[in-house]
C-alpha positions as CSV (number, residue, x, y, z in Angstrom):
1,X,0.0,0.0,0.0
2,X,0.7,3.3,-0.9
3,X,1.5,6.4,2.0
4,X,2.1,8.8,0.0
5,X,0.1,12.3,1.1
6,X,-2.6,13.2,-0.5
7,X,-1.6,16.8,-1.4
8,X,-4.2,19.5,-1.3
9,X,-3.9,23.1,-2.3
10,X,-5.8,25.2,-0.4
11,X,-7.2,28.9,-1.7
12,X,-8.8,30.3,1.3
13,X,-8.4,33.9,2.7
14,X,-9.8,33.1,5.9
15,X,-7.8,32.0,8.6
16,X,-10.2,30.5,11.1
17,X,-11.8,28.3,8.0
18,X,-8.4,27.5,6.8
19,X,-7.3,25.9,10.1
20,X,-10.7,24.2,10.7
21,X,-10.3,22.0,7.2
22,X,-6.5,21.7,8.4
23,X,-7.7,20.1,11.6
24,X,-10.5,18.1,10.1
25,X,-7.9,16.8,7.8
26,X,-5.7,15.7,10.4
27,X,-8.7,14.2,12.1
28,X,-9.3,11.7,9.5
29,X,-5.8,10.4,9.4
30,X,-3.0,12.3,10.5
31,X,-0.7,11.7,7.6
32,X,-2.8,10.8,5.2
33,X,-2.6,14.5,3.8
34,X,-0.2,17.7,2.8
35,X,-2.1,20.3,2.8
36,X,-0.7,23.8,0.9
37,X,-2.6,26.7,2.5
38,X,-2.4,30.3,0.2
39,X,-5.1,32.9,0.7
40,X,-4.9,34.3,-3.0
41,X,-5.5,32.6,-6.0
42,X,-2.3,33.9,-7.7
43,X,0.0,33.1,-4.8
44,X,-1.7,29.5,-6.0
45,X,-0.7,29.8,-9.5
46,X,2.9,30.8,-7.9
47,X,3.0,27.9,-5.8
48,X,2.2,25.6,-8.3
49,X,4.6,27.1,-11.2
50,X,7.9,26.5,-8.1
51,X,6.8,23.1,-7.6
52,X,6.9,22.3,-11.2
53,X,9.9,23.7,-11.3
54,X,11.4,22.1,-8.7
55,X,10.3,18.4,-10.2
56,X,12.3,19.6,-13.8
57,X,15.4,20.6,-11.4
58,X,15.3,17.3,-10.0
59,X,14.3,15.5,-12.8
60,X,17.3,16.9,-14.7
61,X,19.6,16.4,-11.6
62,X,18.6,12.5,-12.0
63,X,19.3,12.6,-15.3
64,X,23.3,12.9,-14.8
């Protein structure tokens, strides 16, 4: 069996609802998730556009 998290990305600009999922989350199994928490949509897009970059950087790195 897989453990791998389950990565979630998370747009919400409100703290208080933010931690609530967060906690819920960890309710349902504490590792079962990694959750990314931005409040704008574009820090999203940002977020997103680093991590693909970073998987090319490694990617590459293997490559040698």
């Amino acid at each position: 069996m897989d453990h791998t998290p389950i990565k979630v990305m998370l747009v919400e600009d409100n703290a208080d609802d933010a931690m609530l999922l967060r906690e819920r989350l960890a309710a349902v199994h504490p590792s079962q998730f990694e959750l990314a928490h931005v409040e704008r949509l574009t820090e999203a897009v940002q977020h997103l556009r680093e991590q693909a970059a970073l998987r090319k950087a490694i990617r590459s790195w293997m490559d040698f």
